[in-house]
Structure formats: C-alpha cells, structure tokens
VOPAGU-2260 file (C-alpha; in pm, 1 decimal, decimal comma):
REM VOPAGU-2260
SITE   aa  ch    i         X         Y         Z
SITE  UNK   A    0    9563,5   13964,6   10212,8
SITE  UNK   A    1    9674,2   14250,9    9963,0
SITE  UNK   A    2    9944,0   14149,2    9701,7
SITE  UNK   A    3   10076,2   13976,6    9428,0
SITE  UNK   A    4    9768,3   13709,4    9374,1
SITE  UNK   A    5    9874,0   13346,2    9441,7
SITE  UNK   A    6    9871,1   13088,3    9746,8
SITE  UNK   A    7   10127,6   13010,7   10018,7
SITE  UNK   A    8   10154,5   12729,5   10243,1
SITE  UNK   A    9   10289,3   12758,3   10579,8
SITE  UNK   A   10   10421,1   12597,1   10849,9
SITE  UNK   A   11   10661,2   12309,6   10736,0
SITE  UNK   A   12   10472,8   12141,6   10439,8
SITE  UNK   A   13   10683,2   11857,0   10262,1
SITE  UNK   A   14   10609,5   11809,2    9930,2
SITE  UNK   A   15   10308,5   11606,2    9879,4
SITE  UNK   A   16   10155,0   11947,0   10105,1
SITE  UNK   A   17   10322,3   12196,2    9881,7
SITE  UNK   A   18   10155,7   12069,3    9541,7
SITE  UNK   A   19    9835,4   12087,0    9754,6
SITE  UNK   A   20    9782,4   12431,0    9661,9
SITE  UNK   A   21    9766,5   12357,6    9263,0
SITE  UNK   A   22    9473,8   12103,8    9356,8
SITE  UNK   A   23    9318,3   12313,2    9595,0
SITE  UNK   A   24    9278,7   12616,1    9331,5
SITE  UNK   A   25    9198,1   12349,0    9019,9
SITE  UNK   A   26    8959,4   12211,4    9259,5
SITE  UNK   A   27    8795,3   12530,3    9364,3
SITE  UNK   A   28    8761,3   12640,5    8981,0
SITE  UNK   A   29    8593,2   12329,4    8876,7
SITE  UNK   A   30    8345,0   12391,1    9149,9
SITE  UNK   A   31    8299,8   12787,6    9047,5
SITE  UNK   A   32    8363,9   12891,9    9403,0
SITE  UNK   A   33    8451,5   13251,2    9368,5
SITE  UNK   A   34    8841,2   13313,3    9473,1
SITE  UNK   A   35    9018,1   13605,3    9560,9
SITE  UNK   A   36    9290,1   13768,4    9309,1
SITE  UNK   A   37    9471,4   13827,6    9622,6
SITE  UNK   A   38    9754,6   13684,4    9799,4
SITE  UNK   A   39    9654,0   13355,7   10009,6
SITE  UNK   A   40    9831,2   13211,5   10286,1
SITE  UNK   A   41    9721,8   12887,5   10424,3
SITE  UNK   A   42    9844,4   12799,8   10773,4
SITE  UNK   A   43    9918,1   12466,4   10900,9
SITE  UNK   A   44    9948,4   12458,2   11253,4
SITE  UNK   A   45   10175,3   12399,1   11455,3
SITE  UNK   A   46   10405,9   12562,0   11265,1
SITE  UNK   A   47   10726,1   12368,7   11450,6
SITE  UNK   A   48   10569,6   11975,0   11339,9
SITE  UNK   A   49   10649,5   11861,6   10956,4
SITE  UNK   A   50   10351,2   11764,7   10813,3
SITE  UNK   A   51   10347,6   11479,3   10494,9
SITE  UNK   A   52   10021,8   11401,0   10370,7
SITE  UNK   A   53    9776,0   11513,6   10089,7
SITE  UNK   A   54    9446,3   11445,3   10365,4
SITE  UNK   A   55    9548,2   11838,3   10392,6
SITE  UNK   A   56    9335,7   11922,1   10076,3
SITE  UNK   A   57    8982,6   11927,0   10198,1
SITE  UNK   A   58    9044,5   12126,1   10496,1
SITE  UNK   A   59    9241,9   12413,9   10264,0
SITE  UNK   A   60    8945,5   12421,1   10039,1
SITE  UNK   A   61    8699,0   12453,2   10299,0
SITE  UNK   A   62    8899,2   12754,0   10469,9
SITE  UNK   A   63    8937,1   12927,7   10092,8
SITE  UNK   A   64    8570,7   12866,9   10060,5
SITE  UNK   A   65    8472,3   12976,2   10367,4
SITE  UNK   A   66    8739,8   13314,2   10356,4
SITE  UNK   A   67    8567,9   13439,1   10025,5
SITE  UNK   A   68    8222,6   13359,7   10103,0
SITE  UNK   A   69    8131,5   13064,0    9899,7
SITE  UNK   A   70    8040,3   12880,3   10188,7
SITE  UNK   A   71    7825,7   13130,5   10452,9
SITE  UNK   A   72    7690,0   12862,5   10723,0
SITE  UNK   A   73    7880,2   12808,5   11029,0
SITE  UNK   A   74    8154,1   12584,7   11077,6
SITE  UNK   A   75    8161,0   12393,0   11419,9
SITE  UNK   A   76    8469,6   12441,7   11609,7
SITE  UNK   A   77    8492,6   12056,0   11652,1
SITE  UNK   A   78    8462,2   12004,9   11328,9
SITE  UNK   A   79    8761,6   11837,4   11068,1
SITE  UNK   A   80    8788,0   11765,0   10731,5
SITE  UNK   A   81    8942,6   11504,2   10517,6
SITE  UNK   A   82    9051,9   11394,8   10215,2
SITE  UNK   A   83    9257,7   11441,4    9884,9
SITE  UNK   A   84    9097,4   11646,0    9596,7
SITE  UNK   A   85    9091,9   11579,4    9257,8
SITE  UNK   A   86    9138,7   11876,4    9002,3
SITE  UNK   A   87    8781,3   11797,5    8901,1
SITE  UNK   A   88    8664,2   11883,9    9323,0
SITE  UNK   A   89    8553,1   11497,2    9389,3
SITE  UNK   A   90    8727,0   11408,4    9775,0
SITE  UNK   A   91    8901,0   11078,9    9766,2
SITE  UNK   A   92    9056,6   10898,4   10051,7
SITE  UNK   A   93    9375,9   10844,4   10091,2
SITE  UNK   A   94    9644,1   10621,7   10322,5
SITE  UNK   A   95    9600,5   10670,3   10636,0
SITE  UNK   A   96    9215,3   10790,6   10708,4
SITE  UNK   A   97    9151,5   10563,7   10984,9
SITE  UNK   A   98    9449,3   10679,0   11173,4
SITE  UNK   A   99    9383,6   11028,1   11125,1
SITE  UNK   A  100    9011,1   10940,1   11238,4
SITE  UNK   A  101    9123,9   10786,2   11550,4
SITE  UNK   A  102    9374,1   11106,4   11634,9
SITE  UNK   A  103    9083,8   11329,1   11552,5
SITE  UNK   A  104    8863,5   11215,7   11762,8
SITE  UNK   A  105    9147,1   11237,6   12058,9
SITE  UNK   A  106    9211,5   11596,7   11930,3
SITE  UNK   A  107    8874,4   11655,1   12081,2
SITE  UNK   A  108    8680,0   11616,1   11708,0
SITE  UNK   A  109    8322,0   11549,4   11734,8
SITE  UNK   A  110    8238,5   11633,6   11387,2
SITE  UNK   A  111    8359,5   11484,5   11073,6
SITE  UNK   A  112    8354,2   11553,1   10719,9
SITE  UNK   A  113    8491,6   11297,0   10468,0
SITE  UNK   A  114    8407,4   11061,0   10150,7
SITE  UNK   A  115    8240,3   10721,5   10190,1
SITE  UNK   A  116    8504,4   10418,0   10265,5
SITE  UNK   A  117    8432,6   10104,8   10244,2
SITE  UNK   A  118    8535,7    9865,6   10536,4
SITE  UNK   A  119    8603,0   10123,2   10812,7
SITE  UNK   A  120    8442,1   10033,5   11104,5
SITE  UNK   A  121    8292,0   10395,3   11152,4
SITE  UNK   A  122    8032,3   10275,1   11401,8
SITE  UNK   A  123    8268,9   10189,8   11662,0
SITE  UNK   A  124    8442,1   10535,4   11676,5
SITE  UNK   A  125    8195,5   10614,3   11966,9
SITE  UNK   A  126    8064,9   10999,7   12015,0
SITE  UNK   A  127    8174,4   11118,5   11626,6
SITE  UNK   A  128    7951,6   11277,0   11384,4
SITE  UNK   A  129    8021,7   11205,6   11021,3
SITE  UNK   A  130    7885,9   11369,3   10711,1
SITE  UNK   A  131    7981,6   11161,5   10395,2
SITE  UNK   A  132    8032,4   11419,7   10092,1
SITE  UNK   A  133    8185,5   11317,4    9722,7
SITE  UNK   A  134    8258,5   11705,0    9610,7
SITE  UNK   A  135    8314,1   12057,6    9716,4
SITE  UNK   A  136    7957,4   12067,5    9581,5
SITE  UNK   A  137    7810,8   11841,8    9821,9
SITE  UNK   A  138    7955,6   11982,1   10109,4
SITE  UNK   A  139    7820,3   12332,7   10035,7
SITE  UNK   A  140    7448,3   12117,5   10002,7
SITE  UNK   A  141    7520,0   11979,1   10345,6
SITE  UNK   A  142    7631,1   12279,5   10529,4
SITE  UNK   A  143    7290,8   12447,1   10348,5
SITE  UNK   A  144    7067,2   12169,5   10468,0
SITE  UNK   A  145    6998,6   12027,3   10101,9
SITE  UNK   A  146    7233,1   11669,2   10213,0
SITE  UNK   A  147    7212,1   11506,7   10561,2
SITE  UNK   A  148    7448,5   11712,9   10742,9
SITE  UNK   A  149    7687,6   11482,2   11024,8
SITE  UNK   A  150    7476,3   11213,3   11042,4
SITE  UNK   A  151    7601,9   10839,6   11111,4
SITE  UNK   A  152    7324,4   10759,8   10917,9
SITE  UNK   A  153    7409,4   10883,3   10613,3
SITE  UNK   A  154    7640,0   10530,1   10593,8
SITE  UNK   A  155    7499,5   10330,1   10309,7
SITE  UNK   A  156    7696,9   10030,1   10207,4
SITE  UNK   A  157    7618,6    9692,2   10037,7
SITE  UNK   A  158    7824,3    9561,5   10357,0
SITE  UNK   A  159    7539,9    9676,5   10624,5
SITE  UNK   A  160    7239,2    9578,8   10422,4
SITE  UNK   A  161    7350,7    9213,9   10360,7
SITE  UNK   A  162    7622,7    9118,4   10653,7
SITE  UNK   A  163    7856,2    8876,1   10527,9
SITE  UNK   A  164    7856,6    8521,7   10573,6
SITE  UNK   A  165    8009,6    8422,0   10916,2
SITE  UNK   A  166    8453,9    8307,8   10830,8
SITE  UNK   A  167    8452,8    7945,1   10896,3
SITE  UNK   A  168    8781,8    7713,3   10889,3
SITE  UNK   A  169    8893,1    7380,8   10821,9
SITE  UNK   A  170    9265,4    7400,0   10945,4
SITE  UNK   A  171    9371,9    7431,9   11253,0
SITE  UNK   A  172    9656,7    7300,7   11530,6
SITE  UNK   A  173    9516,6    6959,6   11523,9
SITE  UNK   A  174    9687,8    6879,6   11136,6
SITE  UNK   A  175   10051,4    7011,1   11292,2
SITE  UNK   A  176   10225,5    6742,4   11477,0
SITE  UNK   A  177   10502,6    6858,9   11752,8
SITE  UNK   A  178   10619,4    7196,0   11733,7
SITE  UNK   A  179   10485,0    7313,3   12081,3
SITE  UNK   A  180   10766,4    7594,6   12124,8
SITE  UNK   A  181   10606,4    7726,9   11807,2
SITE  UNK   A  182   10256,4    7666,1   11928,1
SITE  UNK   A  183   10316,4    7848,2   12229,5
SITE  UNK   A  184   10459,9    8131,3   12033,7
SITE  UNK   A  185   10121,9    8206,1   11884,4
SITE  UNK   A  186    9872,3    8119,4   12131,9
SITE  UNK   A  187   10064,1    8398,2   12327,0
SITE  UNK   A  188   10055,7    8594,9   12046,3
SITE  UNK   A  189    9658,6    8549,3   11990,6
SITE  UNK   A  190    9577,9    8635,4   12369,7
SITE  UNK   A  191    9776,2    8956,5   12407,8
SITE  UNK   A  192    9758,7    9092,9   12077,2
SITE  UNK   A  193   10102,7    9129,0   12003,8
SITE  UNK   A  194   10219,0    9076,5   11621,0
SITE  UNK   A  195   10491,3    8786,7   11535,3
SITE  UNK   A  196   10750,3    8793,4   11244,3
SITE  UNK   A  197   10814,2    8463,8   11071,8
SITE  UNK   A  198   11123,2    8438,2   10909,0
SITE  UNK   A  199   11346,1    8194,1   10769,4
SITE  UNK   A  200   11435,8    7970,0   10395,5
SITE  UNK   A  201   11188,2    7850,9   10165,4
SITE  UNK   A  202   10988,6    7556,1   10281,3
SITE  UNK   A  203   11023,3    7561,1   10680,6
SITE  UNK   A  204   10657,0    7674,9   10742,3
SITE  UNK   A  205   10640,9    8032,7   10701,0
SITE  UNK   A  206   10314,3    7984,1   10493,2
SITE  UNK   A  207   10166,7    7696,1   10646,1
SITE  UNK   A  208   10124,7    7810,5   11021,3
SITE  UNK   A  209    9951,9    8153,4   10936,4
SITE  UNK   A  210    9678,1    7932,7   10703,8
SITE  UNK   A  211    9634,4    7725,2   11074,2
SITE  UNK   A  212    9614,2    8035,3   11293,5
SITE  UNK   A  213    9355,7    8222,3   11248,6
SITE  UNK   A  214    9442,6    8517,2   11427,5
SITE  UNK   A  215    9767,0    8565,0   11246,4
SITE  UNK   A  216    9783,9    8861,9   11026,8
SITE  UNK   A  217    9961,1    8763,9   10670,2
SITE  UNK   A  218   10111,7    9033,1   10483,6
C-alpha cells in the first residue's frame, strides 16, 4: 500500500515473528525477487491467537513474492508453506514441523510446500501433497514446472533406498527378578500408549528398566 516503504506484521506476532520481517526482505534480496518501495503489511490471521514461531517465514515470502509479481502461477487455496529462511533464501526446518504438518492437514491442507527432513514419516500423512524445495529459487522452478511440483515422489532419502536393519534386543523382563507392581506399570503402559515418569535417587533402576522395555521412550 502507499507510504513510508518498510514491512509490518500483524496480528499478535511475539518476537521470534517480529524479526521475521528482516529475514523475509534479506531473503527476498538474495533471491533478486523484485520488492515494492512501498509500505507492506503482512497479516497473520486470526488476528485474536498469539502466534510464536519462525515456520512463519516461508509463507511471508511467498505472499511478498506473489503481491509484486515475482511469482505469476497460481497458488492452490489448499496449499501451505513452511519453514525458516536464511538471509541467503535457503528454507530450513525448524521445531515443530511435524506438528504443524499434522494441524495442516486437519486445517483442510492438501498441498504442502517445505524442505526435505529426514526421519518424518511423510508417507503416512494420508491424502497430502508435498513439494520438497531448498530456496525461494526452487520454489519459483516448481510453481513454473522446471522442479516436480507436490509430488510424494519427489522424497529421496538414503533411508528409503536401503531400509534399515530390523532393532533386535537382548534384554528383556526375564533378567529382572520380582518387581511385578513395576512390571505391571509398564505392560499397561505399552498396551495403551500412555507415557510413564520414572523418578527417584541414584541407583534404584531409573536406567535399567527403560534398557528392558522396549517400548519405553528415554529422554
């Protein structure tokens, strides 16, 4: 819009969403996208609900990009975006992609435009389209046709051409004598998928059951 060139962010931004506009712009620059010297505000809707996360960047490039014509092709309306941007225009994950995945896709997202990550189970997200991109550059390509544009084949990863080798373990119940409230416990644990926290001084365990349950989650 007319004004004093520079770029706003609405609609509750902490932070981490403020500075996004600094690495949007940098971003944009480095990829010789042609911006406005006008006033920009970015919108982040709803305005009422705080948002906290960098995974804000891609999408904010993609609407400058799109708003000053360096990106012409259509957009879906199902479509999302995600990821952090460096100053150099290279997406990067960040924490938190698989959850925002998951929410997308109950937002109604069929369509989804990120950077490669290694062990995420993107197959089983049923009825999404992904397009894999590493720069602003590359998303431009796909959206032209020059890059496999939301394909699920576009996944290449050491991990799908050689599976790993199956887990296999050599503890188990069998080497812990008594103990059967605790046994209980985690057999309980295992079938409904609930998590359990061990606590208590050094040397009572803590360490030892999780190596002999196999379903227990050490962190």
């Amino acid at each position: 819009m007319p004004g004093v060139e520079g770029v706003n962010i609405v609609g509750l931004p902490d932070a981490s969403v403020k500075e996004s506009k600094d690495r949007v712009m940098a971003a944009l620059y480095a990829n010789n996208c042609e911006v406005p010297d006008k006033k920009i505000v970015i919108n982040l809707s709803p305005a009422e609900q705080k948002k906290n996360s960098p995974i804000f960047d891609f999408a904010m490039a993609i609407g400058v990009m799109k708003e000053s014509g360096d990106l012409k092709e259509t957009i879906p309306d199902d479509a999302a975006f995600l990821g952090v941007l460096s100053l150099g225009s290279t997406i990067k994950p960040v924490d938190g992609m698989l959850p925002a995945i998951v929410a997308a896709k109950k937002e109604g997202v069929n369509h989804l435009c990120l950077t490669p990550m290694k062990d995420t189970p993107f197959p089983q997200i049923d009825g999404m389209d992904y397009c894999f991109v590493e720069t602003l550059h590359d998303v431009v390509a796909s959206f032209s046709g020059q890059l496999s544009s939301f394909a699920i084949t576009s996944i290449t990863s050491s991990e799908a051409k050689n599976p790993p080798e199956p887990v296999t373990y050599n503890k188990d119940f069998q080497h812990i004598l008594g103990h059967k409230q605790a046994k209980r416990a985690l057999e309980i644990t295992a079938v409904c998928g609930h998590n359990v926290l061990m606590t208590g001084p050094l040397e009572v365990g803590k360490v030892y059951w999780p190596k002999r349950f196999h379903r227990f989650c050490l962190s």
